[in-house]
Biopython code that builds the backbone (N, CA, C, O; Angstrom):
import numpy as np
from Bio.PDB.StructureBuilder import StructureBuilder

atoms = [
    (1, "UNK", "N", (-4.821, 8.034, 26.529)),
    (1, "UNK", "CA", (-4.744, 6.860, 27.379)),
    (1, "UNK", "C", (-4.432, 5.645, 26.512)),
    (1, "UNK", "O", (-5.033, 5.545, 25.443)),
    (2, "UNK", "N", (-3.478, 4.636, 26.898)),
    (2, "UNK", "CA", (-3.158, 3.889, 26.149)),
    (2, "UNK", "C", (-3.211, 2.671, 26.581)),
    (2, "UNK", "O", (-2.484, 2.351, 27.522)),
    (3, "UNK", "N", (-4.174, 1.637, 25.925)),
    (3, "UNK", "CA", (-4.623, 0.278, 26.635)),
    (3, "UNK", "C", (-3.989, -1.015, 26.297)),
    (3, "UNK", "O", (-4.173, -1.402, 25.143)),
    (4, "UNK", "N", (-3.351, -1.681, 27.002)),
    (4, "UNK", "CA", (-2.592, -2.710, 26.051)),
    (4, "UNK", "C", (-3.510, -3.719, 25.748)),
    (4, "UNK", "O", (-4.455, -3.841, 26.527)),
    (5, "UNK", "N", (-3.423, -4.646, 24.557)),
    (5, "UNK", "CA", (-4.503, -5.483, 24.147)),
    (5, "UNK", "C", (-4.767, -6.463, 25.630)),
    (5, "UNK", "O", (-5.900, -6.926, 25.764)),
    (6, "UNK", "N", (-3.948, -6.700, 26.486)),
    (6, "UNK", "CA", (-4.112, -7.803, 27.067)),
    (6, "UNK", "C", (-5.568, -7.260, 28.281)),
    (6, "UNK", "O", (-6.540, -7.976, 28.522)),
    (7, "UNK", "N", (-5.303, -5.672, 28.951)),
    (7, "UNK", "CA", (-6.302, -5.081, 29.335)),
    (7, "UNK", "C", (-7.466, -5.307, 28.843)),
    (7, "UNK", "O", (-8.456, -5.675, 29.474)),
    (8, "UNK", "N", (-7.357, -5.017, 27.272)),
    (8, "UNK", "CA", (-9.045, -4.718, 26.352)),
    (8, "UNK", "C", (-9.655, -6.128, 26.337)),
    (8, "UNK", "O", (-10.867, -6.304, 26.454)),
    (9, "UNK", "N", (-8.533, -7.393, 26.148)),
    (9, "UNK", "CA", (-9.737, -8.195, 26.294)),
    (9, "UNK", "C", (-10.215, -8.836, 27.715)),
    (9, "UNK", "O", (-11.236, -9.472, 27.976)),
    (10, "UNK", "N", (-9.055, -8.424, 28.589)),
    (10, "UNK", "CA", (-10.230, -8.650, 30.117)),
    (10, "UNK", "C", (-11.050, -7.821, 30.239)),
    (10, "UNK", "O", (-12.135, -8.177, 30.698)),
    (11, "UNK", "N", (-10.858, -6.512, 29.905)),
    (11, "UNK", "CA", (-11.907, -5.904, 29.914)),
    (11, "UNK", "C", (-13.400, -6.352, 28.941)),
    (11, "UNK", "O", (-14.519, -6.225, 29.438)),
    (12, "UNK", "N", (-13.252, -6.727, 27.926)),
    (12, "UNK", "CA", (-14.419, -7.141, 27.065)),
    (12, "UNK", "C", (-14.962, -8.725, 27.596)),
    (12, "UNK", "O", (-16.112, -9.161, 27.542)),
    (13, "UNK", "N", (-13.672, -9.437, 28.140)),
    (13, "UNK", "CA", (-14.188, -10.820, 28.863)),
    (13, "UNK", "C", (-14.800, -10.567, 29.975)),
    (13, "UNK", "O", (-15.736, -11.352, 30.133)),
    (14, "UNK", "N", (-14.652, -9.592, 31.070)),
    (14, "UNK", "CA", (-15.868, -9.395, 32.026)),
    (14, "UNK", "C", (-16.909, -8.578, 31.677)),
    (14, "UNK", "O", (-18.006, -8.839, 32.170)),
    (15, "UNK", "N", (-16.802, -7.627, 30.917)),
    (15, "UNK", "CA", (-18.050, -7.183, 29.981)),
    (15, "UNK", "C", (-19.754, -8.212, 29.854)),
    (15, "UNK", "O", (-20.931, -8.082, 30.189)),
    (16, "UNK", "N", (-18.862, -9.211, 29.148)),
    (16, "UNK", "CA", (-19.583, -10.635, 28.577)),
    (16, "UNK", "C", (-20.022, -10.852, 29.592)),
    (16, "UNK", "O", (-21.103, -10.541, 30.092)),
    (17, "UNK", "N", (-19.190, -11.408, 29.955)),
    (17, "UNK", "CA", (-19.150, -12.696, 30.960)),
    (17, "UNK", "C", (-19.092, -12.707, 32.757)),
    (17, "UNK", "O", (-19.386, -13.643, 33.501)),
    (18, "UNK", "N", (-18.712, -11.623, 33.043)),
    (18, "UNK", "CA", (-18.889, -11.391, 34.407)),
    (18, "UNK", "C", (-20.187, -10.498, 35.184)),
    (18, "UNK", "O", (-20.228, -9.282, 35.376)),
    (19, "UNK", "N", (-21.087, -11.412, 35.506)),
    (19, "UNK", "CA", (-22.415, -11.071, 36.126)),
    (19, "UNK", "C", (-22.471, -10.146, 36.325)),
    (19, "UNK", "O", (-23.483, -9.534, 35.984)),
    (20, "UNK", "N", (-21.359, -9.454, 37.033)),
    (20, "UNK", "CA", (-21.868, -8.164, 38.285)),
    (20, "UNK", "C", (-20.942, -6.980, 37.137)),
    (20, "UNK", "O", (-20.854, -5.818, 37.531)),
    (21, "UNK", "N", (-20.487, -7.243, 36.167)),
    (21, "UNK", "CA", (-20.566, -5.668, 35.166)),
    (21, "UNK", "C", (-20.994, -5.796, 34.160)),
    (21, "UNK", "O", (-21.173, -4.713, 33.603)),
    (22, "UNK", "N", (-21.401, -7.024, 33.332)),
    (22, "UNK", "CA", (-22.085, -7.203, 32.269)),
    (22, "UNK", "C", (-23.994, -6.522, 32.573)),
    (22, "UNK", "O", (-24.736, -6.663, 33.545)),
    (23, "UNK", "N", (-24.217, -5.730, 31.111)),
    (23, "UNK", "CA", (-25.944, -5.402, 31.481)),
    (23, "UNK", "C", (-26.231, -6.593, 31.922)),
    (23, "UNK", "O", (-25.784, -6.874, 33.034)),
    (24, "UNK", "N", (-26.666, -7.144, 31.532)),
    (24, "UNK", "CA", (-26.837, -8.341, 32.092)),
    (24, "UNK", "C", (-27.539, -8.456, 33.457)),
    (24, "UNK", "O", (-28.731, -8.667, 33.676)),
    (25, "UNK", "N", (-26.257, -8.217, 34.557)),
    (25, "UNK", "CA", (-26.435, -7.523, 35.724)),
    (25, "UNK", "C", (-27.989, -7.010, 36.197)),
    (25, "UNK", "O", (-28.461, -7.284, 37.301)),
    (26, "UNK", "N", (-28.704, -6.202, 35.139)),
    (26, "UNK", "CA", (-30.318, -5.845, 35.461)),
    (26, "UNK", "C", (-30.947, -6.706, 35.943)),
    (26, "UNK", "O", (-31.624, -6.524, 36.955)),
    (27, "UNK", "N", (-30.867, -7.779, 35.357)),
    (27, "UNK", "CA", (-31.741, -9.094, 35.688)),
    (27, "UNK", "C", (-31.923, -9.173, 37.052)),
    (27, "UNK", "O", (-30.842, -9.002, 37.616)),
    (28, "UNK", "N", (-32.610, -9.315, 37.636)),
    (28, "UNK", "CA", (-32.829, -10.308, 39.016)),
    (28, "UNK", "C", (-32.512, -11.068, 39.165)),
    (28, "UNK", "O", (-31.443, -11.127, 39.772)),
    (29, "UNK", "N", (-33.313, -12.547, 38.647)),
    (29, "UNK", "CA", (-32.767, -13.687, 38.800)),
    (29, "UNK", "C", (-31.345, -14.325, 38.041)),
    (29, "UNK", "O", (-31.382, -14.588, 36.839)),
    (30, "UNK", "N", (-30.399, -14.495, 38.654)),
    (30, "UNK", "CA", (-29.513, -15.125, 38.900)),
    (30, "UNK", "C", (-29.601, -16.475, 37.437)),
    (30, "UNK", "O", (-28.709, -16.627, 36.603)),
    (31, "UNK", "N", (-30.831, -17.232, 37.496)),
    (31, "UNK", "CA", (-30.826, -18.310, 36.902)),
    (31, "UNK", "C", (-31.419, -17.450, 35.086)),
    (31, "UNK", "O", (-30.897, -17.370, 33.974)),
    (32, "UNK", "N", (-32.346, -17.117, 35.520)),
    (32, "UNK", "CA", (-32.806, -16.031, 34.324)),
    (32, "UNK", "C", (-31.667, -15.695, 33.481)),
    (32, "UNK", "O", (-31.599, -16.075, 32.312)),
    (33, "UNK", "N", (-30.558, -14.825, 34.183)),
    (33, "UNK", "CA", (-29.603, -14.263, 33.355)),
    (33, "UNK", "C", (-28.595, -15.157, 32.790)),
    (33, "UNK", "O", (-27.994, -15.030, 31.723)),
    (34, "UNK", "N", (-28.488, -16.203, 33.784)),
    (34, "UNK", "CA", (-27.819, -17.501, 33.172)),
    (34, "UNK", "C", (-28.343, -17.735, 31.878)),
    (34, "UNK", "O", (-27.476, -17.746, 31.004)),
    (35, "UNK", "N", (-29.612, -17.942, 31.462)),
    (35, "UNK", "CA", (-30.351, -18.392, 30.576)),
    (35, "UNK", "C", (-30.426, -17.688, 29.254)),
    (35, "UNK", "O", (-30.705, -18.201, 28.171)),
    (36, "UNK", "N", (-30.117, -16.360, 29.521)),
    (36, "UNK", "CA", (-30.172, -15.154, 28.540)),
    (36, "UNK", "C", (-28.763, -15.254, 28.169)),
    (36, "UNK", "O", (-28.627, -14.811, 27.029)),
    (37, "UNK", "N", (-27.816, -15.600, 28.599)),
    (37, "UNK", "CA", (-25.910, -15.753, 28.528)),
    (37, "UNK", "C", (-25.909, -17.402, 27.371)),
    (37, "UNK", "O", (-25.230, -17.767, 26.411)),
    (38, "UNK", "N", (-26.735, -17.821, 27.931)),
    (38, "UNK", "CA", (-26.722, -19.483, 27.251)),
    (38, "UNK", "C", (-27.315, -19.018, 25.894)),
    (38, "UNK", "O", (-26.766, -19.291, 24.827)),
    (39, "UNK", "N", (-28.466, -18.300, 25.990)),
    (39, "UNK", "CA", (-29.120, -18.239, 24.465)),
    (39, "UNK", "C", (-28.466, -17.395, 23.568)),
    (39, "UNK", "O", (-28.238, -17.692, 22.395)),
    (40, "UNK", "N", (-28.109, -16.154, 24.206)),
    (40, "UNK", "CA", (-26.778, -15.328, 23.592)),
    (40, "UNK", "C", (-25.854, -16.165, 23.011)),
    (40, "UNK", "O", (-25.757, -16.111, 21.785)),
    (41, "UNK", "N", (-25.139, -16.945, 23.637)),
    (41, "UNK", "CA", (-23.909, -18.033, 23.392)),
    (41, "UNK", "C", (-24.704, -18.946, 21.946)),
    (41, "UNK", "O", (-24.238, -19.291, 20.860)),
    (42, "UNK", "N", (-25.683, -19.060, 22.387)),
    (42, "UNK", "CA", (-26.115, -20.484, 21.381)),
    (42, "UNK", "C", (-26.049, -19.987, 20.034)),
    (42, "UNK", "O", (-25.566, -20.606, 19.086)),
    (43, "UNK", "N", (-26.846, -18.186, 19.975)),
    (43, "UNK", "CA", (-26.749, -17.720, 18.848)),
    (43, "UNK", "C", (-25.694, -17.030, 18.209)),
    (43, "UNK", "O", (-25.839, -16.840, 17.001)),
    (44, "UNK", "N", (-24.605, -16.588, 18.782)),
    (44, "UNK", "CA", (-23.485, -16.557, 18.231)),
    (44, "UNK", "C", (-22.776, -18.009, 18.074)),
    (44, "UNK", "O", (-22.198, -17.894, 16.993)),
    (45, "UNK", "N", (-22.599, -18.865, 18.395)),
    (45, "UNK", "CA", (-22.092, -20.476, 18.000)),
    (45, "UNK", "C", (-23.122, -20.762, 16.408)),
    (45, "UNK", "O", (-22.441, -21.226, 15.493)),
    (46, "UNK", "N", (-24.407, -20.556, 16.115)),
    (46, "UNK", "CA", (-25.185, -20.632, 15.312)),
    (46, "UNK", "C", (-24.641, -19.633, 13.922)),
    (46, "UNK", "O", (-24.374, -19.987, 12.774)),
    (47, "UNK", "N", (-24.613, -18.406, 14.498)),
    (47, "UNK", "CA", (-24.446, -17.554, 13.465)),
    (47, "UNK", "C", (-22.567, -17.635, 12.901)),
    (47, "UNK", "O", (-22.162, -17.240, 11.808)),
    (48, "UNK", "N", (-21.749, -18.220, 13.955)),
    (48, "UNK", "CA", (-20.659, -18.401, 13.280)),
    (48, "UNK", "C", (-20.742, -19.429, 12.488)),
    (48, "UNK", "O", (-20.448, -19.308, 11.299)),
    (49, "UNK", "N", (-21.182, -20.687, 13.046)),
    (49, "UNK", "CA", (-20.810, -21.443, 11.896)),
    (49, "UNK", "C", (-21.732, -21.291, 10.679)),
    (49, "UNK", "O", (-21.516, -22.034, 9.722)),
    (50, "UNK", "N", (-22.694, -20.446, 10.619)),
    (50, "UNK", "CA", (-23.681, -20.818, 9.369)),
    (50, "UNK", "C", (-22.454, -19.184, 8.500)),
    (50, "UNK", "O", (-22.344, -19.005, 7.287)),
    (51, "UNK", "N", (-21.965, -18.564, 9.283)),
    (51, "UNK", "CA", (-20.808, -17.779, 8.225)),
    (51, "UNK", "C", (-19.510, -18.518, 7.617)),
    (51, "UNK", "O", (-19.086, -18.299, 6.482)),
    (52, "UNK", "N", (-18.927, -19.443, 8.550)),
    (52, "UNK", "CA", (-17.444, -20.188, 8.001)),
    (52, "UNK", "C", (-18.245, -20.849, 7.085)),
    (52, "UNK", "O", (-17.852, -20.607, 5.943)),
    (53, "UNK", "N", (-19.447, -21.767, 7.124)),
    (53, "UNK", "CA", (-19.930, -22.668, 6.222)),
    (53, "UNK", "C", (-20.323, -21.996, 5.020)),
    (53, "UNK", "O", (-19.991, -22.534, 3.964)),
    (54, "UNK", "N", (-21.252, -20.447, 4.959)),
    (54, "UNK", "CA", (-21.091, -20.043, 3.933)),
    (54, "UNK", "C", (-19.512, -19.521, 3.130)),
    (54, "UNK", "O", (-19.353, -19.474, 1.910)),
    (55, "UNK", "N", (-18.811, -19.285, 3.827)),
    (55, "UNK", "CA", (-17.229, -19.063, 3.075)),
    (55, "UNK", "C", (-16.891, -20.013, 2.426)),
    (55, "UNK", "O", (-16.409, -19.777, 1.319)),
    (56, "UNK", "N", (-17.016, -21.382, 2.862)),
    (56, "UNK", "CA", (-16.653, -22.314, 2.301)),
    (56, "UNK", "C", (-17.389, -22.658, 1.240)),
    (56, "UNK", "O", (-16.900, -22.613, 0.111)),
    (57, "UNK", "N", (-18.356, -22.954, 1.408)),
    (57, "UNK", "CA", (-19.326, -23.034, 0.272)),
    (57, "UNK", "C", (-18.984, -22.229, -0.714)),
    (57, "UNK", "O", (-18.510, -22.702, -1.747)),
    (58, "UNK", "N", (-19.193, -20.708, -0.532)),
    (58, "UNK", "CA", (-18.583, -19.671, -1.118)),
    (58, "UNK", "C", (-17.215, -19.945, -2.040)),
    (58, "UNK", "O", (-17.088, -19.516, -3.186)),
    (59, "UNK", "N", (-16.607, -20.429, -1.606)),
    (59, "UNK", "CA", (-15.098, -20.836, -2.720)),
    (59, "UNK", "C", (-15.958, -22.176, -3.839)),
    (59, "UNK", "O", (-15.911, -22.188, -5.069)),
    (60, "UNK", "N", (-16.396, -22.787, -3.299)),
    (60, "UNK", "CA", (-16.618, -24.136, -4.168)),
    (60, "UNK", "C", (-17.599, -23.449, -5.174)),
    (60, "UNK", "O", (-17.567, -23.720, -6.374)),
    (61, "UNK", "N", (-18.656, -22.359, -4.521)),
    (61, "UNK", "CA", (-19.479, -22.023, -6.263)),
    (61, "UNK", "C", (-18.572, -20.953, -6.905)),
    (61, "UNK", "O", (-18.588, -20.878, -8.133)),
    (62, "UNK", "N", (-17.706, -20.035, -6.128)),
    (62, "UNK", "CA", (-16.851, -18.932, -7.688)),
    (62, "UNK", "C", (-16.416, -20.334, -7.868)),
    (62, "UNK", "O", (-17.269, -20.678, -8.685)),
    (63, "UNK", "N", (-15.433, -21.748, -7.612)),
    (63, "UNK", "CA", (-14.987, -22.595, -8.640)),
    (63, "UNK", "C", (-16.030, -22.689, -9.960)),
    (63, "UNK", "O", (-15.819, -22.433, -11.145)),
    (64, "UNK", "N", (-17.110, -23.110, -9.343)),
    (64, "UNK", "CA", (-18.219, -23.843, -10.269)),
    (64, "UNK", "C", (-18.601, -22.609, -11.159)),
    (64, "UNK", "O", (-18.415, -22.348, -12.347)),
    (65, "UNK", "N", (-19.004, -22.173, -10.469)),
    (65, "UNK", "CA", (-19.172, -20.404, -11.799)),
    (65, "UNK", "C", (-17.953, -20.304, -12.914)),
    (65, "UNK", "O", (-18.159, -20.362, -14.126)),
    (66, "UNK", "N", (-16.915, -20.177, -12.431)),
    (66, "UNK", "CA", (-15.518, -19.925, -13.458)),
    (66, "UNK", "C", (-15.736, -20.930, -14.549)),
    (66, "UNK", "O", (-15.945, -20.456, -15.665)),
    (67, "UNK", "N", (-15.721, -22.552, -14.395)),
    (67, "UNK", "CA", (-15.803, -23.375, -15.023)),
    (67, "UNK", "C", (-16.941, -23.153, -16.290)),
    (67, "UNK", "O", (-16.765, -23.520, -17.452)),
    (68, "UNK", "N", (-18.282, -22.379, -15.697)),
    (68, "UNK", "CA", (-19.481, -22.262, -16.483)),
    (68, "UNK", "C", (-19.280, -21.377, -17.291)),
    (68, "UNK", "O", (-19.783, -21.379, -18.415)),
    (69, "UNK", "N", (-18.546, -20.519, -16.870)),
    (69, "UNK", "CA", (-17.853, -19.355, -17.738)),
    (69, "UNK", "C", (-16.829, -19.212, -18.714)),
    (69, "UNK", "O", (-16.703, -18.243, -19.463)),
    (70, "UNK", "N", (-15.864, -20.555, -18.657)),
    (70, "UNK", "CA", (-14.873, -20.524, -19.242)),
    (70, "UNK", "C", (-15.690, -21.790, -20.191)),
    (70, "UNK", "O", (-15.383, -21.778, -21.383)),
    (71, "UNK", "N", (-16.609, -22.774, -19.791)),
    (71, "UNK", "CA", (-17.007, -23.390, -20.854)),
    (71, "UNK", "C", (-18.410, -22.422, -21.836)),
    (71, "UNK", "O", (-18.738, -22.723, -22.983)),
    (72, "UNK", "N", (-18.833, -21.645, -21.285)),
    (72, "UNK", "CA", (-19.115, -20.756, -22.246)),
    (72, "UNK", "C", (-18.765, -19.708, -22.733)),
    (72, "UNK", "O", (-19.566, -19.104, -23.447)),
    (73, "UNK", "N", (-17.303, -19.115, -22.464)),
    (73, "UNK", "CA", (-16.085, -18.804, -23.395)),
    (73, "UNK", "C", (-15.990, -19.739, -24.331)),
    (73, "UNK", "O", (-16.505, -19.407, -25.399)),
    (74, "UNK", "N", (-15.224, -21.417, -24.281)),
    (74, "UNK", "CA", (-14.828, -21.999, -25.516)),
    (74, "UNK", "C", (-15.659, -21.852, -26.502)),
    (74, "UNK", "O", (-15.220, -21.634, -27.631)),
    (75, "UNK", "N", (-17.179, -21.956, -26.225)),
    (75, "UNK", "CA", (-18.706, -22.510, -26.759)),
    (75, "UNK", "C", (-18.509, -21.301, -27.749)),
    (75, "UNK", "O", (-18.603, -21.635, -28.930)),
    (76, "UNK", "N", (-18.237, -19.873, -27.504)),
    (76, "UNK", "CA", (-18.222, -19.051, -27.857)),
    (76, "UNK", "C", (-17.277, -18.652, -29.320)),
    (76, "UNK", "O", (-17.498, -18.208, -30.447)),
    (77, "UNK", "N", (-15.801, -19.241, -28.286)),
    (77, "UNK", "CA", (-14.839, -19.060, -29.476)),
    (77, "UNK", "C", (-14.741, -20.154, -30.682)),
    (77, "UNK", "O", (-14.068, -20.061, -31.708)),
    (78, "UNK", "N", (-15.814, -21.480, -30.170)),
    (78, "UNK", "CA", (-15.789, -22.651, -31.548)),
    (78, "UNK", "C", (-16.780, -21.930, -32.318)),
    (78, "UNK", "O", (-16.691, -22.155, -33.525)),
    (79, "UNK", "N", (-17.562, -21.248, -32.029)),
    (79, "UNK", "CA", (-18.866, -20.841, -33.087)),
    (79, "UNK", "C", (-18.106, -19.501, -33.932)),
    (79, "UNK", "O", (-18.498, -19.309, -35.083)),
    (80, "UNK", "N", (-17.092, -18.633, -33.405)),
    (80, "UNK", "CA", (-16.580, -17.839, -34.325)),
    (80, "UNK", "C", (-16.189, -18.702, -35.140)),
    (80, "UNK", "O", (-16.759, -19.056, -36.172)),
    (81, "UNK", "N", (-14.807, -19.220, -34.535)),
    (81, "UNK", "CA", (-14.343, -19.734, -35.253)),
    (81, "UNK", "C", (-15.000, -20.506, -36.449)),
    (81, "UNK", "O", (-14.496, -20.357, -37.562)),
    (82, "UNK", "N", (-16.165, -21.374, -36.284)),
    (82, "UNK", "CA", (-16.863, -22.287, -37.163)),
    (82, "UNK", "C", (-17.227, -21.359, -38.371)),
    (82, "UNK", "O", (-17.029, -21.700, -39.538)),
    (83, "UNK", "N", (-17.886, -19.912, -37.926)),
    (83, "UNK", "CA", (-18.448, -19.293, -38.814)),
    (83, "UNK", "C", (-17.161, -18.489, -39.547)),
    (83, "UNK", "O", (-17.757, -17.995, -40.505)),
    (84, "UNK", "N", (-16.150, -18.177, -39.644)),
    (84, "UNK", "CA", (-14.867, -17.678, -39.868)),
    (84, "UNK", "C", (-14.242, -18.398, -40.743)),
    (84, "UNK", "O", (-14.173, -17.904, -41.868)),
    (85, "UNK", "N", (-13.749, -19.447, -40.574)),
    (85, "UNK", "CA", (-13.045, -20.908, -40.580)),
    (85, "UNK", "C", (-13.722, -22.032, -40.193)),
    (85, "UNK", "O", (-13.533, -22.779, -39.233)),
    (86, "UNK", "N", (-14.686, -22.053, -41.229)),
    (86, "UNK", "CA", (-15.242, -23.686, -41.245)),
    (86, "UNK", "C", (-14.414, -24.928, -41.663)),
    (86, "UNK", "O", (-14.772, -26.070, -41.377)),
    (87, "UNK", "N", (-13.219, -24.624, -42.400)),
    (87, "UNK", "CA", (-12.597, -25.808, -42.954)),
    (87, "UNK", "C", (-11.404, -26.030, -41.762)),
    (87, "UNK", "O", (-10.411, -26.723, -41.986)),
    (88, "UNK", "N", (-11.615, -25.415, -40.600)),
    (88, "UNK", "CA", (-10.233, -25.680, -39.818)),
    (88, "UNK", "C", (-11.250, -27.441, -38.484)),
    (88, "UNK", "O", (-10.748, -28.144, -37.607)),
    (89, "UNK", "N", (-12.584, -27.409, -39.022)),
    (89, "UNK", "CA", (-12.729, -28.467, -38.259)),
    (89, "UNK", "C", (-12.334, -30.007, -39.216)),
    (89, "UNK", "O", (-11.815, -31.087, -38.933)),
    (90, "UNK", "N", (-12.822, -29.471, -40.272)),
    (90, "UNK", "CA", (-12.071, -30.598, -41.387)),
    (90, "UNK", "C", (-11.109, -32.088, -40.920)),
    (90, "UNK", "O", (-10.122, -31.929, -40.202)),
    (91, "UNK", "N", (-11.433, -33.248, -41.311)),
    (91, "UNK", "CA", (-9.844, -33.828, -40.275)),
    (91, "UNK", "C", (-8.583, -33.659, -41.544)),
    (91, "UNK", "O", (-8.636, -33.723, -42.772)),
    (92, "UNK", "N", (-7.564, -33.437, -40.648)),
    (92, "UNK", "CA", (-6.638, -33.082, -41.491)),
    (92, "UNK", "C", (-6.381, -31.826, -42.100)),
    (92, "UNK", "O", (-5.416, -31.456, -42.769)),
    (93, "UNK", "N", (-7.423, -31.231, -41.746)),
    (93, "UNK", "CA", (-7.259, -29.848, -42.462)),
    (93, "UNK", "C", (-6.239, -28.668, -42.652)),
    (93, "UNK", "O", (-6.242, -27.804, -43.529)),
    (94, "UNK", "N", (-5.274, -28.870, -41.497)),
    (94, "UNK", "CA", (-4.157, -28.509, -41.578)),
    (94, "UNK", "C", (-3.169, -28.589, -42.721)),
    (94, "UNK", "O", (-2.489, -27.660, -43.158)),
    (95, "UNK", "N", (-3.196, -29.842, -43.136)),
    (95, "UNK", "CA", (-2.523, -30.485, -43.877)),
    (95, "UNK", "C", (-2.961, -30.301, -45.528)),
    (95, "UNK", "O", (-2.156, -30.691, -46.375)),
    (96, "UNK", "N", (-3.911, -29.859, -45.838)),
    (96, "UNK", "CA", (-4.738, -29.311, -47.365)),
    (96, "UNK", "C", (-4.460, -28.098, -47.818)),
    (96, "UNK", "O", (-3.622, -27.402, -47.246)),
    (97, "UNK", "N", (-4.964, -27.780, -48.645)),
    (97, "UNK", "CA", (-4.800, -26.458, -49.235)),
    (97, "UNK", "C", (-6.465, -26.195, -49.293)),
    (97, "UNK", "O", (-7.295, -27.082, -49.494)),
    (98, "UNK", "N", (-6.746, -24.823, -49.080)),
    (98, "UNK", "CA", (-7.986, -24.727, -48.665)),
    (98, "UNK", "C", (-8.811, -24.941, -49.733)),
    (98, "UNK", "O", (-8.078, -24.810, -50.714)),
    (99, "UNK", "N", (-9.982, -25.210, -50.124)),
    (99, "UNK", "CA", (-10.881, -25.803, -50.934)),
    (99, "UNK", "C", (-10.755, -27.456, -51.300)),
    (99, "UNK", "O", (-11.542, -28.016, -52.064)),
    (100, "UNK", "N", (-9.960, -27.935, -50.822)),
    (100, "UNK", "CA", (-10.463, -29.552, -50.976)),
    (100, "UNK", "C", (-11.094, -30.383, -49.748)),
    (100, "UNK", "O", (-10.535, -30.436, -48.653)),
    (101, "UNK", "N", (-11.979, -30.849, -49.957)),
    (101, "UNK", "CA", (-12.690, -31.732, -49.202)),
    (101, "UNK", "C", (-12.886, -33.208, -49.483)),
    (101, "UNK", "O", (-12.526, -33.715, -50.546)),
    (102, "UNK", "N", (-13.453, -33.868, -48.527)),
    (102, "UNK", "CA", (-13.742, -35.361, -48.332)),
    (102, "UNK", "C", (-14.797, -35.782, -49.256)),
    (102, "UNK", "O", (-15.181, -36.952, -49.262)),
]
sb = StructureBuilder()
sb.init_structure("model")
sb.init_model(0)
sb.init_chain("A")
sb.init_seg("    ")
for serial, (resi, resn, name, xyz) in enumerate(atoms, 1):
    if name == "N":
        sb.init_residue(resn, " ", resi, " ")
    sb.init_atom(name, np.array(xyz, "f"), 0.0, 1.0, " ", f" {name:<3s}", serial, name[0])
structure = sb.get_structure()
C-alpha cells in the first residue's frame, strides 16, 4: 500500500488534533481533553525550544573548547621548543651564530 506524504500528514494531523480519532477521544469531558491537548502542546513548545537553544549553545562551546585546545597546543609546542632550542627565543637570534649572547 502506498501513502502519499500529503495523506500521512492528514492522517497524523487528525491523529493529534482531531477529538473524535485522537486517544484523546477517551476523555469525557470535552473541556478536560482540551486541557490535556494545551498541556501536551505547552510541553512540546518547551521541549523544542530548550533543544534548538541547546544546538546553539552547542556550536558556541565546540568554538570555545577548540580555542582551549589549540591554546594548549601552542603552550605545548613553546615548552618543547624552549627545552630543545632555548636560544631561538633570544631577540635576534636568527641572526647569530649559536653560542653568543646578550
Amino acid at each position: 500500500m502506498i501513502i502519499t506524504i500529503k495523506t500521512l500528514i492528514v492522517y497524523a494531523w487528525n491523529f493529534l488534533f482531531n477529538h473524535k480519532v485522537s486517544p484523546l477521544r477517551h476523555i469525557p469531558s470535552v473541556k478536560v481533553r482540551h486541557l490535556v491537548l494545551q498541556v501536551l502542546g505547552l510541553m512540546w513548545a518547551v521541549s523544542f525550544s530548550i533543544a534548538v537553544g541547546s544546538y546553539t549553545v552547542l556550536a558556541v562551546s565546540i568554538l570555545g573548547h577548540t580555542v582551549l585546545i589549540a591554546a594548549a597546543a601552542v603552550t605545548v609546542a613553546t615548552f618543547t621548543v624552549a627545552t630543545k632550542r632555548p636560544n631561538m627565543f633570544l631577540r635576534g637570534a636568527g641572526r647569530r651564530a649559536d653560542g653568543e649572547h646578550d
